[in-house]
PDB file of N, CA, C and O in Angstrom:
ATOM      1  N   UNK A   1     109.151   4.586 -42.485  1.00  0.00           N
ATOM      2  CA  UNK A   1     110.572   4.357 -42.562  1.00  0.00           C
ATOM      3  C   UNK A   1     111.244   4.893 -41.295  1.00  0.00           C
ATOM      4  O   UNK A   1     110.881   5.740 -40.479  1.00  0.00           O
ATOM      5  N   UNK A   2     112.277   4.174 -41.384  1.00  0.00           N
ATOM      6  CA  UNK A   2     112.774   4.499 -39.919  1.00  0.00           C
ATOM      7  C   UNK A   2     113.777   5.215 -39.720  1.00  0.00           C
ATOM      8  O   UNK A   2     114.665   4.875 -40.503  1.00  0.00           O
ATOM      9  N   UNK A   3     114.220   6.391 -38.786  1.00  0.00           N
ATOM     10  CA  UNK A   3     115.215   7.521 -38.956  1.00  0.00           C
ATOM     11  C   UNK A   3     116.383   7.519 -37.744  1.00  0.00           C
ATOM     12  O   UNK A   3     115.873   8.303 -36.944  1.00  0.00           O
ATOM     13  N   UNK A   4     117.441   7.161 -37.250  1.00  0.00           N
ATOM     14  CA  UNK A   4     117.391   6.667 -36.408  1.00  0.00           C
ATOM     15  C   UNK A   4     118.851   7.744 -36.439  1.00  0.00           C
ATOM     16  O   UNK A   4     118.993   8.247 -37.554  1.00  0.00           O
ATOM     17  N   UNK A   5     119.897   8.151 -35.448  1.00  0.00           N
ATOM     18  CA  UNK A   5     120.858   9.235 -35.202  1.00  0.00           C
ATOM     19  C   UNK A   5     121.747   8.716 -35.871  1.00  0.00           C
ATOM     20  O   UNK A   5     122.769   9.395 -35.969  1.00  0.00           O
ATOM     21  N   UNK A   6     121.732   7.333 -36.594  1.00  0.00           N
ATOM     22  CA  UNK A   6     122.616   6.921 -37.502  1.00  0.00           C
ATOM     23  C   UNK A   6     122.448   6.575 -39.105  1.00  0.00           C
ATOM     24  O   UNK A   6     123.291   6.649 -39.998  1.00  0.00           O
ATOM     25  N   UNK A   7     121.224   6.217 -39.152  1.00  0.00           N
ATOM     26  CA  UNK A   7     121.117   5.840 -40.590  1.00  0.00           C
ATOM     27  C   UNK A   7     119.390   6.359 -40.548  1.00  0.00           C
ATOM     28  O   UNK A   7     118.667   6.430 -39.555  1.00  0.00           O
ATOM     29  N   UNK A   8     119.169   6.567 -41.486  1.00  0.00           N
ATOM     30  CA  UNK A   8     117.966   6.465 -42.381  1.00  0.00           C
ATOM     31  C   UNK A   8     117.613   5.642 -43.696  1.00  0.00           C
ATOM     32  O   UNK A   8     118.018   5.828 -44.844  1.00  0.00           O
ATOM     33  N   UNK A   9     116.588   4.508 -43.112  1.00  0.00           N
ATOM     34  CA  UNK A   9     116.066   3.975 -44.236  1.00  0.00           C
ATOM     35  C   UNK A   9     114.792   3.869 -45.073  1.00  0.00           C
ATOM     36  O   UNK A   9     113.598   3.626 -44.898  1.00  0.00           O
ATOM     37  N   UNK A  10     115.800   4.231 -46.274  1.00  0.00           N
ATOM     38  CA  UNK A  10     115.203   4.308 -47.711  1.00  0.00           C
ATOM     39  C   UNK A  10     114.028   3.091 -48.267  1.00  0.00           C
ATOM     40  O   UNK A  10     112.930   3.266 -48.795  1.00  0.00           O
ATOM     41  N   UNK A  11     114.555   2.162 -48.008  1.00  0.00           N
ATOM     42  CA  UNK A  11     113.754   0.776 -48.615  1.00  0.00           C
ATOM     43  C   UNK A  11     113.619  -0.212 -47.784  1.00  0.00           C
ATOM     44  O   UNK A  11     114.350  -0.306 -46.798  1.00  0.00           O
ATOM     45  N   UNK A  12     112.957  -0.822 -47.977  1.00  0.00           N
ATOM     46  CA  UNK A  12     113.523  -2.377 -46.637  1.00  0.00           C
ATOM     47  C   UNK A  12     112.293  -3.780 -47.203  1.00  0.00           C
ATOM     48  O   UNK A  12     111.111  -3.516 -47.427  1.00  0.00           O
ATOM     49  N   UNK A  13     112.651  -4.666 -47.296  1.00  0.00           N
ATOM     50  CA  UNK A  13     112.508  -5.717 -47.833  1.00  0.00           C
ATOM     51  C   UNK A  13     112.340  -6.878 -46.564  1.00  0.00           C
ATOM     52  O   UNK A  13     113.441  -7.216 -46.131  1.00  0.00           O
ATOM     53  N   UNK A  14     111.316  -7.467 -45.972  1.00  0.00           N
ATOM     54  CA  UNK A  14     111.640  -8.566 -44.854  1.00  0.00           C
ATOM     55  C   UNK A  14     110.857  -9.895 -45.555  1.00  0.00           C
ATOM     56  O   UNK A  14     110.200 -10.009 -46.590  1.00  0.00           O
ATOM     57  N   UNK A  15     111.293 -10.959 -44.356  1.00  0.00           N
ATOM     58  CA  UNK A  15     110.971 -12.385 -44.451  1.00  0.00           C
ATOM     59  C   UNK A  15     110.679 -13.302 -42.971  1.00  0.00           C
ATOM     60  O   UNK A  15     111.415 -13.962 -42.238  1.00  0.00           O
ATOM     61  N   UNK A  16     109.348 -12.997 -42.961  1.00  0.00           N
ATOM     62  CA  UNK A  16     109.064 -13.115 -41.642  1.00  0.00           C
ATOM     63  C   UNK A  16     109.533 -14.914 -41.349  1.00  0.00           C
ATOM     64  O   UNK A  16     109.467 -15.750 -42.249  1.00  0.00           O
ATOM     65  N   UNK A  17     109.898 -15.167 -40.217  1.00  0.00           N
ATOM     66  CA  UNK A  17     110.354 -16.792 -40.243  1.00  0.00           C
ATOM     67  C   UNK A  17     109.285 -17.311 -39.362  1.00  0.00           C
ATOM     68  O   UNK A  17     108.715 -18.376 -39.595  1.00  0.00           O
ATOM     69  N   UNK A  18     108.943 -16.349 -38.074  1.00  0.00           N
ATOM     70  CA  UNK A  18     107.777 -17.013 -37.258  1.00  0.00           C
ATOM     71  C   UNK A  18     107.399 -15.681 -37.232  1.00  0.00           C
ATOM     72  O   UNK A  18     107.728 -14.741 -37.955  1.00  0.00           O
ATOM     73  N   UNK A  19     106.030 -15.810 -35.485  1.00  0.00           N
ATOM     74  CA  UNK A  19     105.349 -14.440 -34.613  1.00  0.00           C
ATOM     75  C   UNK A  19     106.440 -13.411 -34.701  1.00  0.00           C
ATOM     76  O   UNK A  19     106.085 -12.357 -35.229  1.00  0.00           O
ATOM     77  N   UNK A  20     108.295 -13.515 -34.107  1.00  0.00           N
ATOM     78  CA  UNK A  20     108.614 -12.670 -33.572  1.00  0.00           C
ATOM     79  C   UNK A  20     109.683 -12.389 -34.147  1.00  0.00           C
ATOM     80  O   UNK A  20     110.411 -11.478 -33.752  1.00  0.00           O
ATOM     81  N   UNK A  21     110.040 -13.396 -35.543  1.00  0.00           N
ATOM     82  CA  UNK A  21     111.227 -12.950 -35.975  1.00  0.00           C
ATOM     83  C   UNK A  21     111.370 -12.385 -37.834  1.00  0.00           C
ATOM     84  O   UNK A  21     110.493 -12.544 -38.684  1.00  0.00           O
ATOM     85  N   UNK A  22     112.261 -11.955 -37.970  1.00  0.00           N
ATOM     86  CA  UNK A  22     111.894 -11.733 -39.260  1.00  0.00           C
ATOM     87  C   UNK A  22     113.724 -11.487 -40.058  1.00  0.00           C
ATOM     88  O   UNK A  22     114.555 -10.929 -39.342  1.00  0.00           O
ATOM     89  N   UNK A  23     114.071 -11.860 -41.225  1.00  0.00           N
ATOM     90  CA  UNK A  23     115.093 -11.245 -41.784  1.00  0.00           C
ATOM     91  C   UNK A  23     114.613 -10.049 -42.660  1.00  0.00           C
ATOM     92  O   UNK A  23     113.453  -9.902 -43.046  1.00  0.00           O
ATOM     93  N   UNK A  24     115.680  -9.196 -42.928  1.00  0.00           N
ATOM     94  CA  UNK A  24     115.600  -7.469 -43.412  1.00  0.00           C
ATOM     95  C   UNK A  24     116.549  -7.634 -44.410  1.00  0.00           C
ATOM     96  O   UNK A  24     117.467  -8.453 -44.353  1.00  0.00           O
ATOM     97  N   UNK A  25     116.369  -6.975 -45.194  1.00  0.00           N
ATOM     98  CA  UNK A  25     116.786  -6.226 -46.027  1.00  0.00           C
ATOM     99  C   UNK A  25     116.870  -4.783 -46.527  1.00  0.00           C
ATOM    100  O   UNK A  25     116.103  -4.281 -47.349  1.00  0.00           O
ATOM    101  N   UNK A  26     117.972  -4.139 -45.881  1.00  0.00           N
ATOM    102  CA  UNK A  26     117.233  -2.626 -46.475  1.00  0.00           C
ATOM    103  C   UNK A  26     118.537  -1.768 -46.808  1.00  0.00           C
ATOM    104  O   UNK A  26     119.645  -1.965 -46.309  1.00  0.00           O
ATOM    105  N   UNK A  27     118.132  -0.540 -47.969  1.00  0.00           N
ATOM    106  CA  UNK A  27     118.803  -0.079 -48.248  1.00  0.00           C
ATOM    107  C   UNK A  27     118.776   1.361 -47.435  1.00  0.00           C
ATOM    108  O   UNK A  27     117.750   1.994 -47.186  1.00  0.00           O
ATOM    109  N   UNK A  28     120.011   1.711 -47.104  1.00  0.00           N
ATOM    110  CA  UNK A  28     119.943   2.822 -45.970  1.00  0.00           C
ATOM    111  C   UNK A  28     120.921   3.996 -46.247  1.00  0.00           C
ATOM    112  O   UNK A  28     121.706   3.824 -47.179  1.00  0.00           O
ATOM    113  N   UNK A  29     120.985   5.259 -45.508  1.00  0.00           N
ATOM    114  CA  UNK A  29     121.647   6.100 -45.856  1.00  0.00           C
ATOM    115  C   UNK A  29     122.127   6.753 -44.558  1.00  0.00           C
ATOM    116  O   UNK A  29     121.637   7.414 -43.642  1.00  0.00           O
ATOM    117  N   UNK A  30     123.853   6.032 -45.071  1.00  0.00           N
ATOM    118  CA  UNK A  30     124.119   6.465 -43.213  1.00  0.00           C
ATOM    119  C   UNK A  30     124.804   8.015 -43.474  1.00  0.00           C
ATOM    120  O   UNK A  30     125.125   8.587 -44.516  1.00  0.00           O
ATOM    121  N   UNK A  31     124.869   8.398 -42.129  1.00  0.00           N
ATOM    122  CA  UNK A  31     124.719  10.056 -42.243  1.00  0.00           C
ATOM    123  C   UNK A  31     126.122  10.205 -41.729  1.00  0.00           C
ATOM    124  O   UNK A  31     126.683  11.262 -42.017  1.00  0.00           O
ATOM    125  N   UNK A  32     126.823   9.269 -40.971  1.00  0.00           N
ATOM    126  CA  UNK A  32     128.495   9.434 -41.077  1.00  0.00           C
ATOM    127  C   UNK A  32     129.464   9.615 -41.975  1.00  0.00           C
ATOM    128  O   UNK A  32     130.508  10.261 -42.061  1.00  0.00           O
ATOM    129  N   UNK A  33     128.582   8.564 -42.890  1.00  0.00           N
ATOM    130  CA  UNK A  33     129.378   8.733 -44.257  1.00  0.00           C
ATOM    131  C   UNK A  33     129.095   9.123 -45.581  1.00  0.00           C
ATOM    132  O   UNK A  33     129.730   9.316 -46.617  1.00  0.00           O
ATOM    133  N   UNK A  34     127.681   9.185 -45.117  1.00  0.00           N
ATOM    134  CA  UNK A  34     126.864  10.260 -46.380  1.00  0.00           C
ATOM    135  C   UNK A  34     126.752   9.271 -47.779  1.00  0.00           C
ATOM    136  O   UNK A  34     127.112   9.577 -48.916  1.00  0.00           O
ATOM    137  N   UNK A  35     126.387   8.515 -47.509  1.00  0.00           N
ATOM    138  CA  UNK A  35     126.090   7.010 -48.587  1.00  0.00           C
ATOM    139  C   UNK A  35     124.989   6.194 -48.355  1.00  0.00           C
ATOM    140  O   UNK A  35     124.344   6.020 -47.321  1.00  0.00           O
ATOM    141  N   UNK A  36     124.872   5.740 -49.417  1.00  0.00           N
ATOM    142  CA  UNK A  36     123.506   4.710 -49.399  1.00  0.00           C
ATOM    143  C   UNK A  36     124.321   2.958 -49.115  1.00  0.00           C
ATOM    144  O   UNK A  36     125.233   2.673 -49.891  1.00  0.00           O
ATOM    145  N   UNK A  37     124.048   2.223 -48.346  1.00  0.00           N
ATOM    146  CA  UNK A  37     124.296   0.895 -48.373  1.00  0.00           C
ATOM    147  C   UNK A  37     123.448   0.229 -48.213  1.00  0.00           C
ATOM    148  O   UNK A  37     122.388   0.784 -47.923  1.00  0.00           O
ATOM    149  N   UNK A  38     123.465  -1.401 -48.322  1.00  0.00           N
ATOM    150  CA  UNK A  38     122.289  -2.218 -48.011  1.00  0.00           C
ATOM    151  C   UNK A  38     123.168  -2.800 -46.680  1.00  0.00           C
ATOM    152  O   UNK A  38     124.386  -2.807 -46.504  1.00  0.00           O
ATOM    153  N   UNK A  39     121.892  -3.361 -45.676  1.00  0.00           N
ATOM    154  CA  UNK A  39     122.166  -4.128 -44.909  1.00  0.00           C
ATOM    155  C   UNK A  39     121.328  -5.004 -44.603  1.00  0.00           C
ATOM    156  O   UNK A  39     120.163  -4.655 -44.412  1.00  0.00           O
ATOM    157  N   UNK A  40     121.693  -6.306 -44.483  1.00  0.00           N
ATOM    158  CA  UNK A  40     121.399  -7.677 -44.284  1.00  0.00           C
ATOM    159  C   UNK A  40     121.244  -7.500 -42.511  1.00  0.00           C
ATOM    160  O   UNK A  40     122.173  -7.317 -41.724  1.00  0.00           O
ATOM    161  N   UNK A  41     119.979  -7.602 -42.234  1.00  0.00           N
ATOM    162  CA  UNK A  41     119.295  -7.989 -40.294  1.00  0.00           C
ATOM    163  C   UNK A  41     118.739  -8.836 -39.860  1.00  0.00           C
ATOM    164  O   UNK A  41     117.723  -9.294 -40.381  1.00  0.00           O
ATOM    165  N   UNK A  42     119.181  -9.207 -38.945  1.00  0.00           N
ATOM    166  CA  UNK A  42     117.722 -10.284 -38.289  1.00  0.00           C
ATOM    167  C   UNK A  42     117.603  -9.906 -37.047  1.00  0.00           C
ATOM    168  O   UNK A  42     118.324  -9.669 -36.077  1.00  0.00           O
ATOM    169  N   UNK A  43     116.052  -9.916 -37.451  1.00  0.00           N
ATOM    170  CA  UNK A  43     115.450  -8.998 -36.133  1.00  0.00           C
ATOM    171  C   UNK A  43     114.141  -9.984 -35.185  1.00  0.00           C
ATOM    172  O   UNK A  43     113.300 -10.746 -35.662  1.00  0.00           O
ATOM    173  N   UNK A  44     114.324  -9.694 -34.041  1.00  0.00           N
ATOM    174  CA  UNK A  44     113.465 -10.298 -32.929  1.00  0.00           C
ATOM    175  C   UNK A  44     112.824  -9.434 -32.093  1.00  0.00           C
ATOM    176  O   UNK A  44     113.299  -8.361 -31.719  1.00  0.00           O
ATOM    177  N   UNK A  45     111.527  -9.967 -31.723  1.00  0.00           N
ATOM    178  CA  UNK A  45     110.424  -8.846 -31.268  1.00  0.00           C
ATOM    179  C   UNK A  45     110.639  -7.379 -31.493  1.00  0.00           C
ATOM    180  O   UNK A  45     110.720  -6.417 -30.730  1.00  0.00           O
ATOM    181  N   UNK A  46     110.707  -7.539 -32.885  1.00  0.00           N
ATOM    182  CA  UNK A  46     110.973  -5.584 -33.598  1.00  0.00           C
ATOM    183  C   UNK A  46     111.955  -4.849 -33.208  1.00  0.00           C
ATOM    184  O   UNK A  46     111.990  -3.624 -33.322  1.00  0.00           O
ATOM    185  N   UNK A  47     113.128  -5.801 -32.546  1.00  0.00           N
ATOM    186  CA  UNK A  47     114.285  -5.274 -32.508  1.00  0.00           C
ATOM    187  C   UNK A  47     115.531  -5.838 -33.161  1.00  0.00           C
ATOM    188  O   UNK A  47     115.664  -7.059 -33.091  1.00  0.00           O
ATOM    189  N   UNK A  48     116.447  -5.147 -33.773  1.00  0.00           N
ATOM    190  CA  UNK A  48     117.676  -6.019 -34.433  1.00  0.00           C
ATOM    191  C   UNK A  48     118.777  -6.023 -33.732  1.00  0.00           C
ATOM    192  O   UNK A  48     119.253  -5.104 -33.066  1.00  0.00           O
ATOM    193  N   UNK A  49     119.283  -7.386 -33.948  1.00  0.00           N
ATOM    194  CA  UNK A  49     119.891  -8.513 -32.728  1.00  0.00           C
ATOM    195  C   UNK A  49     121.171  -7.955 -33.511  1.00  0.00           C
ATOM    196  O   UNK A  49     121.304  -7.575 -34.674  1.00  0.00           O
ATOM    197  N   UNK A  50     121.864  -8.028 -32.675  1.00  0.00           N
ATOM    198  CA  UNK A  50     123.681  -7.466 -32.921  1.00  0.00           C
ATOM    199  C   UNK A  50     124.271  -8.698 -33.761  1.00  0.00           C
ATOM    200  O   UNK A  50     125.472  -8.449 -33.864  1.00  0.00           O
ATOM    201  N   UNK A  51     124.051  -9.665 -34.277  1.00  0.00           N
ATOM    202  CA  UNK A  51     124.308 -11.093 -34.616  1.00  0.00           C
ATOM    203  C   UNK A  51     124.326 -11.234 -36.435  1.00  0.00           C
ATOM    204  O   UNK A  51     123.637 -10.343 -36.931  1.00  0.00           O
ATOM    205  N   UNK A  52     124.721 -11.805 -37.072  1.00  0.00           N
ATOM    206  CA  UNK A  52     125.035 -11.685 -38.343  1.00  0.00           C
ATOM    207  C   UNK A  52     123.397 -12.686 -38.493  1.00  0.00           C
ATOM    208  O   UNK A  52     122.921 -13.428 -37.634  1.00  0.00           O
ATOM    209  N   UNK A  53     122.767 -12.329 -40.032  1.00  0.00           N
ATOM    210  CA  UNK A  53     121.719 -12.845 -40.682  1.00  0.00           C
ATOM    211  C   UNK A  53     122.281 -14.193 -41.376  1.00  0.00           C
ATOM    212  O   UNK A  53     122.730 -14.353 -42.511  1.00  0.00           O
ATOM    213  N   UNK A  54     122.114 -15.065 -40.363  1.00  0.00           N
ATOM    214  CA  UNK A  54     121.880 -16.660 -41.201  1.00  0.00           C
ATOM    215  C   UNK A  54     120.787 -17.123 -41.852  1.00  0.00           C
ATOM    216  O   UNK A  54     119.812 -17.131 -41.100  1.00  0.00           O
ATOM    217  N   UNK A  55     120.457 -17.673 -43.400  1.00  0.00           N
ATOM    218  CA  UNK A  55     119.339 -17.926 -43.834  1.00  0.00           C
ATOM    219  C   UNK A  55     119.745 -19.736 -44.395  1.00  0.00           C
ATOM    220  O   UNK A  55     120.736 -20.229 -43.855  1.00  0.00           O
ATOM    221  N   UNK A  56     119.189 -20.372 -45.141  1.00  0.00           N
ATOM    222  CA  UNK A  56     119.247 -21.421 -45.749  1.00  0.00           C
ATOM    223  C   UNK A  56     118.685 -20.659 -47.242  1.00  0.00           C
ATOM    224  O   UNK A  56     117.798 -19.807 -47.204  1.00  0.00           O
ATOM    225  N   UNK A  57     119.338 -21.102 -48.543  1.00  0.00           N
ATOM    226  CA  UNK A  57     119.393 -20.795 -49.389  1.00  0.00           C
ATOM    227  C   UNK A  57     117.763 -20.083 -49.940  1.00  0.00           C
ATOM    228  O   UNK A  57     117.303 -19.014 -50.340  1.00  0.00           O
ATOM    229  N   UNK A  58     117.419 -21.190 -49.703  1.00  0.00           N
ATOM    230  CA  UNK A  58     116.118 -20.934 -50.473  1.00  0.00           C
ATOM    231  C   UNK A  58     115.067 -19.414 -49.856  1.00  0.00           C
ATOM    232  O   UNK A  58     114.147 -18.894 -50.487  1.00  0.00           O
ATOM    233  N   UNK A  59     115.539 -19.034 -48.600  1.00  0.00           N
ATOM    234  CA  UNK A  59     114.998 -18.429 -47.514  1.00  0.00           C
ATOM    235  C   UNK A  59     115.627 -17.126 -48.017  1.00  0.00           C
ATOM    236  O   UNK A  59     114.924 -16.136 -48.218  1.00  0.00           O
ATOM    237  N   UNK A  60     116.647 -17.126 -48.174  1.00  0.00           N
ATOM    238  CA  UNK A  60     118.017 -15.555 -49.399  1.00  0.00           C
ATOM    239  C   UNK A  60     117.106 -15.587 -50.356  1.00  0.00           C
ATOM    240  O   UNK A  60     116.185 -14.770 -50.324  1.00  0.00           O
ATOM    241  N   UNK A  61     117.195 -16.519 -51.362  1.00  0.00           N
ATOM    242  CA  UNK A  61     116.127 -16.297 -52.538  1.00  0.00           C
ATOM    243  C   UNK A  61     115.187 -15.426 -52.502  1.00  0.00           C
ATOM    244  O   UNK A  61     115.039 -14.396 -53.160  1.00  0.00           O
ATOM    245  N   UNK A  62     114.198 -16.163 -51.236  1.00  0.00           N
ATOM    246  CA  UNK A  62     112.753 -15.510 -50.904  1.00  0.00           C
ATOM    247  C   UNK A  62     113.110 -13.721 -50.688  1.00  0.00           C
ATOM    248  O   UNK A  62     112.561 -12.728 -51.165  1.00  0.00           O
ATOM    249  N   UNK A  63     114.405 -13.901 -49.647  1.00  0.00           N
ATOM    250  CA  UNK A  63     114.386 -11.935 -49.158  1.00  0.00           C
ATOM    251  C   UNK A  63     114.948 -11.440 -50.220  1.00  0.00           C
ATOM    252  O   UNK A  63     115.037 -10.221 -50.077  1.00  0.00           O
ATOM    253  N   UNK A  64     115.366 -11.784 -51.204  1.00  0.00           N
ATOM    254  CA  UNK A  64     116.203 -10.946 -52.140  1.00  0.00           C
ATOM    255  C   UNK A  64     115.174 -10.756 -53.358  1.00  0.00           C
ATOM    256  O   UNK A  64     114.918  -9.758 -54.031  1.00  0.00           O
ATOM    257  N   UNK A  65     114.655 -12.116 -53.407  1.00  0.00           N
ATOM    258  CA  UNK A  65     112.912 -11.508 -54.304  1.00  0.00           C
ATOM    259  C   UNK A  65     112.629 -10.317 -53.589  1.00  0.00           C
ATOM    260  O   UNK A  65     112.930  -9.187 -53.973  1.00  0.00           O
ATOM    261  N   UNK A  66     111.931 -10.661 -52.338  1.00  0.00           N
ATOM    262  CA  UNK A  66     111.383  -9.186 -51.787  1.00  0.00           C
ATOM    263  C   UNK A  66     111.780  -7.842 -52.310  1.00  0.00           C
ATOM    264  O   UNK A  66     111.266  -6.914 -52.935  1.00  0.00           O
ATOM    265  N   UNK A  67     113.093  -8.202 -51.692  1.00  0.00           N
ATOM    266  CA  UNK A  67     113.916  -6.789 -52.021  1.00  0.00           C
ATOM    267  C   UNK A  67     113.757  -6.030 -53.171  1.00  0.00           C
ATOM    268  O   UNK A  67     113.577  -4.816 -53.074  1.00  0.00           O
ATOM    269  N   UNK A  68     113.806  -6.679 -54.429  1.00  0.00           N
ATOM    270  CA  UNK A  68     114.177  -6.792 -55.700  1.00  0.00           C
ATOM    271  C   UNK A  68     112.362  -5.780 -55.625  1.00  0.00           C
ATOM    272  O   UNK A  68     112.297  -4.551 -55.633  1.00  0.00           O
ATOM    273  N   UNK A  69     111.485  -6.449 -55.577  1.00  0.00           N
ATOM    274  CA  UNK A  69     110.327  -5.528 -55.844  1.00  0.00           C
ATOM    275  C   UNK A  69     109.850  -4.809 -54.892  1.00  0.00           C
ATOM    276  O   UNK A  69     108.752  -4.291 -55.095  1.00  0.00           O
ATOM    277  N   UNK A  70     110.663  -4.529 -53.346  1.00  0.00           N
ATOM    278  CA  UNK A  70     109.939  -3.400 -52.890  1.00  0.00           C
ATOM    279  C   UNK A  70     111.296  -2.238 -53.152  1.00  0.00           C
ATOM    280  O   UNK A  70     111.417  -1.347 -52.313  1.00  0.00           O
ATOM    281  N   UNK A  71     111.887  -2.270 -53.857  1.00  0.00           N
ATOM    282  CA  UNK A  71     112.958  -1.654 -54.649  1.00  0.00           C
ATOM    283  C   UNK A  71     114.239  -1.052 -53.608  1.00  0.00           C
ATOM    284  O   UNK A  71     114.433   0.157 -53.482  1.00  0.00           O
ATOM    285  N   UNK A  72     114.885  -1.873 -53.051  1.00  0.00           N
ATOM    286  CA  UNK A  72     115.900  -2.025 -52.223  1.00  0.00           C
ATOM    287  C   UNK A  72     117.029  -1.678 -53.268  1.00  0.00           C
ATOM    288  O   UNK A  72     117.510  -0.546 -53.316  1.00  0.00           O
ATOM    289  N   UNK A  73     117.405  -2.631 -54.050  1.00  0.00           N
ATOM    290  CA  UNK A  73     118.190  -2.556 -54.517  1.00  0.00           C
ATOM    291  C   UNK A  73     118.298  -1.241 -56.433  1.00  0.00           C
ATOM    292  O   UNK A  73     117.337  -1.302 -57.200  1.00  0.00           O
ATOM    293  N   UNK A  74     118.976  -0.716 -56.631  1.00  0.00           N
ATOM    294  CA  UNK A  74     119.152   0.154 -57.312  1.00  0.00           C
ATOM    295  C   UNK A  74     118.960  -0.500 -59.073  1.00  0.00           C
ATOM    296  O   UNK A  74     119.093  -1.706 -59.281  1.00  0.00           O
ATOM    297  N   UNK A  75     118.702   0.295 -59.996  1.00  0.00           N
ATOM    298  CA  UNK A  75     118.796  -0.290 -61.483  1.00  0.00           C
ATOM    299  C   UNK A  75     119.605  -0.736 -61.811  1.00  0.00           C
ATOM    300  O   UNK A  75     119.557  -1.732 -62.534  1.00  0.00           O
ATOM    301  N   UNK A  76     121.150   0.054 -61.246  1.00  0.00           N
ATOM    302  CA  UNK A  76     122.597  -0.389 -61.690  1.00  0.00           C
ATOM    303  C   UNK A  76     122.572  -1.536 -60.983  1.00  0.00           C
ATOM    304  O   UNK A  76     122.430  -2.600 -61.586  1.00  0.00           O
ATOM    305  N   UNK A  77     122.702  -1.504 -59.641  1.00  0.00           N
ATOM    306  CA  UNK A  77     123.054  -2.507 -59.075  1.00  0.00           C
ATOM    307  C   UNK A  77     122.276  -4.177 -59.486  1.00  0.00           C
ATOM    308  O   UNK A  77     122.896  -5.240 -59.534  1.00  0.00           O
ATOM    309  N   UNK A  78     120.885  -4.000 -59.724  1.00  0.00           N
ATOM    310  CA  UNK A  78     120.531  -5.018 -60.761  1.00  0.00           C
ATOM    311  C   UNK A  78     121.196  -5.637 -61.796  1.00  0.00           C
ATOM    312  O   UNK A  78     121.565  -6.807 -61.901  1.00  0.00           O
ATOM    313  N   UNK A  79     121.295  -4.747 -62.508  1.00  0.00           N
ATOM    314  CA  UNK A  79     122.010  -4.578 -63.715  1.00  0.00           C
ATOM    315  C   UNK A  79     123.389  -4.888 -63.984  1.00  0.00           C
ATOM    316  O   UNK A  79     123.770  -5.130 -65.129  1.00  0.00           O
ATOM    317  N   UNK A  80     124.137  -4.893 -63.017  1.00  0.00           N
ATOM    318  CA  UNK A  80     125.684  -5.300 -62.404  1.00  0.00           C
ATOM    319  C   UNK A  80     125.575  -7.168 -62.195  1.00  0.00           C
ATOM    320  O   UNK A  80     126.285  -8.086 -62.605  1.00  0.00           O
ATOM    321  N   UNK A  81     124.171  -7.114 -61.255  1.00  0.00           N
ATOM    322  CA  UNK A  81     123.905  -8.299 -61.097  1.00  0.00           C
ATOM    323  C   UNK A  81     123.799  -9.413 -61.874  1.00  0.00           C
ATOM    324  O   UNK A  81     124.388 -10.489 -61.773  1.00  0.00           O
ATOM    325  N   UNK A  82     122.674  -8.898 -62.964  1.00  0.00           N
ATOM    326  CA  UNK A  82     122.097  -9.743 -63.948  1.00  0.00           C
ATOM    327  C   UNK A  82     123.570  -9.894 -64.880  1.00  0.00           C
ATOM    328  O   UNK A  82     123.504 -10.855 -65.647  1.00  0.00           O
ATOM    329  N   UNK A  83     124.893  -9.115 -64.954  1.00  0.00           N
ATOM    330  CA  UNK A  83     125.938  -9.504 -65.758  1.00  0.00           C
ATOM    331  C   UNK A  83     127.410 -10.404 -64.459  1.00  0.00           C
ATOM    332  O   UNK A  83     128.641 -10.385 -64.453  1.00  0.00           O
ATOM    333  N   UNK A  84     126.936 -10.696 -64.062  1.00  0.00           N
ATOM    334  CA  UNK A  84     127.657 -11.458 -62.931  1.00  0.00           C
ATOM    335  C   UNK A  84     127.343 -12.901 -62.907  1.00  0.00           C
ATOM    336  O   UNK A  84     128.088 -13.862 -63.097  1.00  0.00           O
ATOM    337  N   UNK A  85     126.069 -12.849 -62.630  1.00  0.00           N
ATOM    338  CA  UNK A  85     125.109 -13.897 -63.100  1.00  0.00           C
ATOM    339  C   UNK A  85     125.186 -14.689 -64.243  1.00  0.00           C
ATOM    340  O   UNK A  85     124.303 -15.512 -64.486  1.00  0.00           O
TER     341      UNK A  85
END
């Protein structure tokens, strides 16, 4: 996991698209504000691009499965989900 002078992350969930790119998912704990959030990345040659994560539906599906079982997201927050849903 990765620790970085701003956040530390807790979980992380990806979806590789080719060799060099991949979308993220991870739940993190930034140390400015002393909270856990998730953030949505897309990252190129193992670095993340300053640029917002565009997917096509089915491709969200796939990272949010991920997420869902490498445990990104929280019980509540499931649970919030599944009554939204």
């Amino acid at each position: 996991m990765r620790d970085t002078e701003n956040a530390t992350e807790l979980a992380t969930a990806s979806l590789p698209s080719d060799a060099t790119n991949e979308a993220k998912i991870e739940r993190i704990w930034v140390k400015e504000t002393g909270q856990e959030e998730i953030r949505f990345s897309w990252w190129k040659d193992r670095r993340m691009m300053m640029r917002p994560l565009d997917l096509p539906e089915n491709d969200l599906l796939n990272l949010v499965r991920n997420a869902v079982l490498a445990g990104v997201f929280t019980p509540d927050f499931r649970s919030k989900l599944r009554e939204l849903l």
